[in-house]
N, C-alpha and C positions, 0 to 999 in steps of 0.2 A: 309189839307183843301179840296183838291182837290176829297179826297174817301168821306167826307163828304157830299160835293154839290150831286156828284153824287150817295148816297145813298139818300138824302131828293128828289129829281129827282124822283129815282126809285120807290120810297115809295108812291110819289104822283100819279106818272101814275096810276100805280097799285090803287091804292083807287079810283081813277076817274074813271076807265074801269069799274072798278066793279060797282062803284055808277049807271055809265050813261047808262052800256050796260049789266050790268049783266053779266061780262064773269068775268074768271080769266084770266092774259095773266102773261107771263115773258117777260121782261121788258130788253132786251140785251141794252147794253149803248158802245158808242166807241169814240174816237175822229177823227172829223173830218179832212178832208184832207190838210183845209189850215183854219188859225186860224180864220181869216172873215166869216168863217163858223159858227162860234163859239165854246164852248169848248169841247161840251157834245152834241151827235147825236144819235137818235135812229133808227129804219129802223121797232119797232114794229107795224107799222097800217097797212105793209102789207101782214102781217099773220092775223091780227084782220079784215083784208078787206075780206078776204077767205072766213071768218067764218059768217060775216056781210052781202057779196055778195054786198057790194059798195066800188067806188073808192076809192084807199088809199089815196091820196091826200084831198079829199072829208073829210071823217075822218078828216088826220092832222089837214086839218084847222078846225073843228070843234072843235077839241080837244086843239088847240091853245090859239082860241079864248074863252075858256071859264074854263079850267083851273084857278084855284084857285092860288096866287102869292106865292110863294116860295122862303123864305127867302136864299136872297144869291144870287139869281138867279134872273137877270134883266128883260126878255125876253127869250119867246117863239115864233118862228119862223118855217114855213111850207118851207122845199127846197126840188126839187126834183118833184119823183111823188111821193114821200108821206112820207119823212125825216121828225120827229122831231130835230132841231137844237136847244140847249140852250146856251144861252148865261151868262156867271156871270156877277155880279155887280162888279166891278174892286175896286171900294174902300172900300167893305165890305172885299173882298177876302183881300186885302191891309192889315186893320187892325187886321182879321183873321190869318193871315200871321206872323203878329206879335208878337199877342198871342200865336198861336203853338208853334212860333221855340225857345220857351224857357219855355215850360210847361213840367212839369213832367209825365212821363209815367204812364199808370193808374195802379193802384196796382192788382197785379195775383188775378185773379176770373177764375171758372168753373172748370172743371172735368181735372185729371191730364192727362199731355202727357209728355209721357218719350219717350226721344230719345237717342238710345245708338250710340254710336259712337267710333272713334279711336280703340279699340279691336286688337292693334298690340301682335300679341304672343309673349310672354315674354321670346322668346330665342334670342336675337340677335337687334342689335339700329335701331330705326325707322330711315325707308327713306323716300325721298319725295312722295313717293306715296303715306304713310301712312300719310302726312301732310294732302294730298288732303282730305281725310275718314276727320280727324279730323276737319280742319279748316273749311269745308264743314259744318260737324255736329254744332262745337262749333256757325258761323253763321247762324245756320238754328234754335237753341236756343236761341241767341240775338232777332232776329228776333220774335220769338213766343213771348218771353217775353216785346219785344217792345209793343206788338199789347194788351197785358193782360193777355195772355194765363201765367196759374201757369205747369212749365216746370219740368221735376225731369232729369236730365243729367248722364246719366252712362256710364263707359267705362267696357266690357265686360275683364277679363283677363282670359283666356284660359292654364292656369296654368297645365293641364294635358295633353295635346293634345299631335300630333307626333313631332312638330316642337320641343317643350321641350325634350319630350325623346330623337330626335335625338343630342343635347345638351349633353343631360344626358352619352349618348354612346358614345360621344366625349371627353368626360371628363374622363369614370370610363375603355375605349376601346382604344382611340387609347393615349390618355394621361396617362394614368394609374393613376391616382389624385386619394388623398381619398379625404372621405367628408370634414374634418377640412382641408384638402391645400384649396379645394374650396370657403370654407368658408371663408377664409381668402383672396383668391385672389378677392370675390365677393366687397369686402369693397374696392378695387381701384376706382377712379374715374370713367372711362372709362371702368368698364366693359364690357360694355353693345359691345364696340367694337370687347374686346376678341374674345363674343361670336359668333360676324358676322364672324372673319374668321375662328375660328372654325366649325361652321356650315356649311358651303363651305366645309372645311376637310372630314367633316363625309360624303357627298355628294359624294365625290371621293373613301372615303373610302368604300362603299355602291355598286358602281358601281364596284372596282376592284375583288369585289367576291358579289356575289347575294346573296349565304345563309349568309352572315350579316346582314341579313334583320331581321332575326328572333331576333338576338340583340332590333330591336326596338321593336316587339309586346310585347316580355318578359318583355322589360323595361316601356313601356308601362300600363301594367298590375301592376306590383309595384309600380307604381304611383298612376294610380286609386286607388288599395288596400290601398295606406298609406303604405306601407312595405317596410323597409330594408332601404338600403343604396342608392338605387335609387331611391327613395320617397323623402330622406332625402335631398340629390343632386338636385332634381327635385326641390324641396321648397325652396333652399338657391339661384339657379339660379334665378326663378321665381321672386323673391321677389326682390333681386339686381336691375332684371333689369326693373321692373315695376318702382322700383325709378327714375330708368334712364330714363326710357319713361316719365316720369312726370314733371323732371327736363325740358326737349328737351319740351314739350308741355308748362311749364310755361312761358319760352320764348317767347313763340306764344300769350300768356296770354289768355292758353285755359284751360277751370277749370271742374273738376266731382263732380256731388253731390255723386257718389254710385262708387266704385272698387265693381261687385258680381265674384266671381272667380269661376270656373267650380269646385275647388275640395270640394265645398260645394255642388254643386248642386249634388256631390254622396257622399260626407259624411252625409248630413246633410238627406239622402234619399229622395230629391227631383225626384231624375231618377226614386226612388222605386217605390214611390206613382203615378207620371206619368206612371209609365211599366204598370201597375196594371187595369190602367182605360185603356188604348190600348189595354189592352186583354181583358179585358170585354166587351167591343166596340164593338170587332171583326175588330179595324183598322191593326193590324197588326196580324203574324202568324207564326207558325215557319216552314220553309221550310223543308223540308224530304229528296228534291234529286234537283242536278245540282250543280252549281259551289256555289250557297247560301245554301246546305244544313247544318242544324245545327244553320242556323242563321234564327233571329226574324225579318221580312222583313214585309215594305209597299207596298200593290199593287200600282201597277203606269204603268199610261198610260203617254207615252210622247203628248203632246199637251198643248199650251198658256191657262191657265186658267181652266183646267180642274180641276177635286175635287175627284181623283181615288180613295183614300182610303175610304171616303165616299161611293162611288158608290159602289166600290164592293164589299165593306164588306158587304154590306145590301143585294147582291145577291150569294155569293156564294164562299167557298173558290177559291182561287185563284189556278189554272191548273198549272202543274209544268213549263209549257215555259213561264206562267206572270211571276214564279218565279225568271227567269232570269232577267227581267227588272223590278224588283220588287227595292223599296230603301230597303237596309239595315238597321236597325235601331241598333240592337245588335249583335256584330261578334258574331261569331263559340265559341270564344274564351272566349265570357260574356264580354268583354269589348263594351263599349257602343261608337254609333259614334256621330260626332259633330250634325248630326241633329237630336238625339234621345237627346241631353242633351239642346239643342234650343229647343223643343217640351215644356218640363219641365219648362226649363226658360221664354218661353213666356206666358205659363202658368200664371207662378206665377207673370208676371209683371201685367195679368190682374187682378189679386185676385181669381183662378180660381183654385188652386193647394190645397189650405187648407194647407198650411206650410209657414214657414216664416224662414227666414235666421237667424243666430246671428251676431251683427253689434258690431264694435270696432273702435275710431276713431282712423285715419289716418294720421301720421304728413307731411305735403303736401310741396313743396320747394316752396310757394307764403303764408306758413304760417297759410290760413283758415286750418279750418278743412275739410279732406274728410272723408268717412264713407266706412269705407271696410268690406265685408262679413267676416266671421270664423267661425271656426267648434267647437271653444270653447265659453264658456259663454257669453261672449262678454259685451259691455256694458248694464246696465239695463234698461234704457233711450232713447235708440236712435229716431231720427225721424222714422215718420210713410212711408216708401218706398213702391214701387211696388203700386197695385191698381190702374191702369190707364184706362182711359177713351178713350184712345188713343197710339199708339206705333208706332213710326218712328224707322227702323232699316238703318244707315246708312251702307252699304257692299257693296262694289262692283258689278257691273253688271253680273261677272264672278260668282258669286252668288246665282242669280236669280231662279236656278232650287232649290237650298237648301231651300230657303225662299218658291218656293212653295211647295216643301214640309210639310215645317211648318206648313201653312196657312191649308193645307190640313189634317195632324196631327188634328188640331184643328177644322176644319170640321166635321173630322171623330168620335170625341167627343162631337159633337152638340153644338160645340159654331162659328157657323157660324158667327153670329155680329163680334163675336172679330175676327174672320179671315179677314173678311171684313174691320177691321179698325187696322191690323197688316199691315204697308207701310213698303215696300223696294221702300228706298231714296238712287236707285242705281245712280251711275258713274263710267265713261270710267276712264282707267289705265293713270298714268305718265307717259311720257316717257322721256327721253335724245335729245336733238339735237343732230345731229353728232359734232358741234361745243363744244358744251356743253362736249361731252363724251369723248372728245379730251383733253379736258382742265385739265376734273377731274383725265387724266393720264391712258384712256382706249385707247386699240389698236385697232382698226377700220378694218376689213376688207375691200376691195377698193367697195365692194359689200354695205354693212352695212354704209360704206361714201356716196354712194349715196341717203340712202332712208332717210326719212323726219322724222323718227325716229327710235332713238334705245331702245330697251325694257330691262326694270332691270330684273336681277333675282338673290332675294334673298339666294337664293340655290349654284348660282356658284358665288356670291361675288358678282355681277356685280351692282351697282346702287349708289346713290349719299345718303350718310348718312344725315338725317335729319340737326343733332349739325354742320356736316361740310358746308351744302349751308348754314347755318346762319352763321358762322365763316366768310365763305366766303363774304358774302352780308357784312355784318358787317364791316370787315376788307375795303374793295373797299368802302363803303360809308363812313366812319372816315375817309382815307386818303381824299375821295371830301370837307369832312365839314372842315378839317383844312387846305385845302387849302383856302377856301372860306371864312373862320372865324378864322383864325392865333389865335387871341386873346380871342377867347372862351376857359371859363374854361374847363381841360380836362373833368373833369367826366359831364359838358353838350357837349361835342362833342360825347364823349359815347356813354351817352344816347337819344344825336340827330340821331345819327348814325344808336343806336338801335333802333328808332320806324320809321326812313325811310328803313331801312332790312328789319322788319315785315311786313311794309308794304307792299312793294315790293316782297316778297313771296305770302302774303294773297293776296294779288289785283290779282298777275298773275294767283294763283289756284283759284281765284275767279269768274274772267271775262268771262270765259267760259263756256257754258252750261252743265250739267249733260252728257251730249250725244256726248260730244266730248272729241277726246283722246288729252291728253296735248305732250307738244313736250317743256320738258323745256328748256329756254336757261336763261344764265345771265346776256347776254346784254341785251336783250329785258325785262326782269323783272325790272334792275334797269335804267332802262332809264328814265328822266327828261320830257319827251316830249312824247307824246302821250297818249295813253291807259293805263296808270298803277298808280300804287297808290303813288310814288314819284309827277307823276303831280297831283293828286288831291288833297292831300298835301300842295303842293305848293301855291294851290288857296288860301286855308287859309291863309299861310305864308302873300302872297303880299298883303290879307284882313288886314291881323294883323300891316305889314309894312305900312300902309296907316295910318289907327288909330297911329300909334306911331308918324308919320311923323306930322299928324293934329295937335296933342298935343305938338309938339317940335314946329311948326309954330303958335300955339296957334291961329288954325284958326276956333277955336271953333266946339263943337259937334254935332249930329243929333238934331234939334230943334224940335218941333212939324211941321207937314205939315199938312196943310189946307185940306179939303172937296174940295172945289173948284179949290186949287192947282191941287190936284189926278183926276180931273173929267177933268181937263185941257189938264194935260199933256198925261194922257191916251187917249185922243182923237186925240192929236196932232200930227204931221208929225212924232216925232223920238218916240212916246206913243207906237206902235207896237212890235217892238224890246223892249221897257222895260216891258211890259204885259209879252209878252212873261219869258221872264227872270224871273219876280213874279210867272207868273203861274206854271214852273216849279219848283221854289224857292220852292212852298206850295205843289207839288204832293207828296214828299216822302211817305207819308202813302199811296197813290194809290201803288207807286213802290213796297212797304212792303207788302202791301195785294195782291199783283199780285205776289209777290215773296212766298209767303207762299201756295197760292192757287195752284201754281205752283211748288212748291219746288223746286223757282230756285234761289238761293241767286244772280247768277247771273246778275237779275231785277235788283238790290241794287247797285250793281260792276256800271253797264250800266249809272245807274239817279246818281250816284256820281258823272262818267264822265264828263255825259252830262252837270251837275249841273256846276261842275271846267271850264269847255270848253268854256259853255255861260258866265261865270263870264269874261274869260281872254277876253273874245270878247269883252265884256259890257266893259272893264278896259280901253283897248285899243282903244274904240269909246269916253268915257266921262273924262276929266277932274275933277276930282271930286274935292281934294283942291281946284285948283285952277279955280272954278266955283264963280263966282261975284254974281249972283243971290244968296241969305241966304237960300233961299225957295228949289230953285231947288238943294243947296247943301245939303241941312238935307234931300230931298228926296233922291241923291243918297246915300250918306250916311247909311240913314237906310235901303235903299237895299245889300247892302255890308253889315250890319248886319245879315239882314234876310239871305242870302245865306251864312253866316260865318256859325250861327246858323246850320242850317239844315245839311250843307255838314259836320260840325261836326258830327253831331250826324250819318248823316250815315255812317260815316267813321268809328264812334265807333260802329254800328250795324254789318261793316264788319273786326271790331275786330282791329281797327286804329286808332291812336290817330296821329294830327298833330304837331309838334315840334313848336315853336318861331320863331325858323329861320333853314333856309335850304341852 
């Protein structure tokens, strides 16, 4: 209710400026510093006093006073030298409050936005840092979908890339396996483990002679081609362990509309058709001499925001020393790299390639359907994919040059719009607490014990598998619920267990800003008390324990409250403190549209908090049972609905559900 006031707000200045003074102005809105200021504060009159060449204050009050009423909105008020202050109507917002926090979200309208996400390469089991990619993406789609926006969700699989072949030479090199052992070991549950320390293996094996390297380009090469027994290897690992990662995401109950796998995007000649228009372009070219010669390179200038492939295709091949800091797009070798086959795919997500995938569904471990790309017929029906209005790439910050590559790719092809609305929804890396990497059975250097985190690496083993922190969470919160609840049935201690673990991972990768490195630990994730998603949780709980208590005391329900009641007590001595609590009750949609605008889910993480924090305040100031007044109980009462309500629903926005009991 609270993004509504203050769009009918913004809506009306704006029409009045224009009516009364013939400007356009934008309309910036904030809240004020202490709530007797009121909700909603502008500082517009004085930039419209610049341009007017009179006092801002002069203005406000003019603008106060003559202002047209604004449903919701009680009063307008001059503070300052020239502050618009508004004020709501507290028992419009009341009843508005009510109706929200149990209306339906509106059904997907406008132009598609796909956001790809998770994209862990399918050699080896997701870890925690690959949770953050995902559960980031998966609440960054809640999110769009809460607000209306129609979402298409895909998870990138990278089915040909180096990390697979170095797999592949794991297997056919230093194991000596044929395709059918592999085949057969892929059907273990825990593949997906195998392949972590074997990829660690091949890493060692790598370093103890250099020219094993060549192992990978050749292997490499047979994968792209589809050829032989390291294609075959390539396809039986890939596919194992995408299950694997599916299975480790369903837990988190994070879900794909679309698997597109990279070996479509050269089988099905989506690279072709993109190669074709980069050389006609003149974005890329093939080098002649230096360490690139032989390969098909993008000019590139390093600098924040630049658009090199553009620029300098349009003036002039590129001198053999740009060639050096030129990107690569197709090795020496014809194999193509990961941001020549991003080029392609970002293509086609905007409808810009003239090709389309073949779709086959996907049998998923939550049951729905997914739709995964193929290079075979596929099915002859599938939904309408790709064609976006919009693209969110969630990657990594360590990323950020590749994407602007892309971005530039796509310039250099004259589709500047879509560059311009291709987002990298980058974040900082996971790390370990020293505590943390103790526990999980890592040796610490006395060096590495002192710093504020330890960094994984997928390459030398080193980092916290995805399945095992939930294992863990998991395991540590069942034994707190049976001790707390002896006589709960097992499979709800379970599955009590399970949605305070999820939680308590999603909240801790939640809480934090895009821009900050995580440092995770497992104390602080599952703690009761503070900042994390166990207490906000709990808010519900002790809402829910309240209502159970009522009805065992039969001390009757939320009744109606009076006009006069609400007009009463919001002006009265303890009225401030419970405003307050309402008004936040009703912001969630401002939190949502600041969190989108921002691409911080983090917003959401924050107003949950805050939302649980003022409830246990509110719980621990009012008597609600046992309140004698009928009037002042059905009001608390339906405040404790109203913030049931909403802290649900955002808990389920950051992909949380609260249990019964805790």
């Amino acid at each position: 209710m609270y993004l509504i006031l203050a769009n009918r707000l913004r809506e009306a200045l704006t029409r009045h400026v224009a009516e009364t003074y013939n400007l356009s102005v934008e309309i910036s809105l904030e809240k004020p510093p202490k709530i007797e200021m009121g909700e909603l504060a502008s500082p517009f009159c004085f930039d419209l006093a610049k341009r007017l060449k009179r006092a801002p204050r002069h203005i406000a009050q003019e603008i106060a006073t003559s202002l047209a009423a604004i449903p919701g909105i009680a009063r307008i008020e001059v503070a300052g030298a020239g502050y618009l202050n508004a004020f709501f109507d507290r028992t419009v917002f009341w009843d508005s409050v009510g109706s929200e926090s149990f209306a339906a979200p509106p059904a997907p309208s406008g132009g598609k936005i796909i956001v790809e996400h998770t994209n862990i390469n399918p050699n080896k089991a997701a870890h925690i840092g690959h949770l953050r990619n995902a559960i980031l993406g998966d609440t960054f789609v809640r999110l769009l979908r809460h607000s209306g926006r129609r979402v298409e969700t895909q998870n990138y699989i990278d089915n040909t890339g180096v990390q697979v072949a170095d797999v592949v030479v794991g297997f056919l090199h230093i194991e000596k396996r044929t395709a059918p052992n592999i085949r057969a070991l892929s059907q273990e549950p825990r593949f997906d483990y195998y392949c972590w320390d074997l990829y660690a293996k091949v890493t060692q094996f790598y370093e103890e002679d250099k020219t094993r390297l060549a192992l990978r380009g050749e292997t490499m090469q047979r994968i792209e081609e589809g050829i032989g027994e390291a294609a075959e290897v390539a396809e039986t690992v890939a596919d194992a362990v995408v299950g694997c990662h599916l299975r480790t995401m369903a837990r988190l109950d994070i879900r794909y509309d679309l698997l597109p796998r990279e070996s479509e995007i050269l089988r099905l000649k989506f690279w072709d058709a993109a190669f074709v228009k980069l050389k006609e372009t003149g974005a890329i070219h093939l080098a002649s001499a230096g360490k690139n010669a032989g390969c098909w390179v993008m000019p590139w200038t390093q600098g924040e925001g630049a658009t090199p492939a553009a620029t300098v295709a349009a003036e002039a091949p590129a001198p053999e020393d740009a060639d050096a800091q030129a990107k690569v797009i197709v090795r020496s070798n014809g194999t193509v790299t990961y941001v020549g086959k991003d080029i392609a795919y970002q293509l086609w997500k905007f409808g810009l390639l003239g090709r389309d995938f073949h779709y086959a569904a996907y049998p998923s471990p939550s049951g729905e359907i997914i739709w995964m790309t193929t290079s075979s017929a596929g099915d002859p029906h599938p939904p309408a994919f790709g064609g976006a209005e919009l693209v969110y790439n969630v990657i990594d910050a360590r990323q950020a040059y590749l994407q602007q590559v892309v971005s530039a790719g796509l310039r250099a092809l004259g589709h500047n719009s879509e560059a311009d609305r291709s987002i990298h929804f980058s974040y900082e890396i996971v790390a370990l607490s020293p505590r943390c990497a103790r526990e999980m059975g890592y040796e610490l250097s006395p060096e590495d014990a002192k710093k504020p985190y330890v960094e994984v690496s997928g390459r030398k083993g080193l980092g916290v598998k995805a399945d095992d922190l939930l294992d863990r969470l998991e395991a540590a919160t069942l034994a707190e619920v049976h001790q707390r609840h002896p006589l709960m049935p097992p499979a709800e201690q379970r599955a009590t267990a399970h949605a305070i673990a999820v939680s308590a991972i999603r909240f801790f990768l939640l809480k934090f800003t895009r821009t900050a490195t995580i440092a995770f630990d497992f104390e602080d994730a599952l703690s009761f008390e503070g900042e994390t998603g166990p207490y906000c949780q709990y808010a519900v709980v002790r809402i829910r324990g309240i209502r159970r208590k009522g009805a065992e005391a039969a001390t009757g329900g939320a009744g109606q409250v009076s006009k006069e009641f609400l007009s009463g007590i919001f002006s009265g001595a303890e009225g401030q403190g419970l405003w307050e609590l309402l008004l936040l009750t009703g912001s969630l949609d401002s939190a949502v549209d600041a969190a989108i605008g921002a691409q911080e889910p983090a917003f959401v993480a924050k107003y949950a908090f805050q939302l649980a924090q003022s409830f246990n305040n509110f719980y621990h100031k009012h008597h609600i049972l046992s309140e004698e007044d009928p009037q002042k109980r059905s009001f608390l009462l339906q405040i404790t609905e109203r913030v049931e309500a909403q802290l649900v629903r955002a808990l389920s926005l950051l992909g949380m559900e609260a249990p019964e009991k805790m």
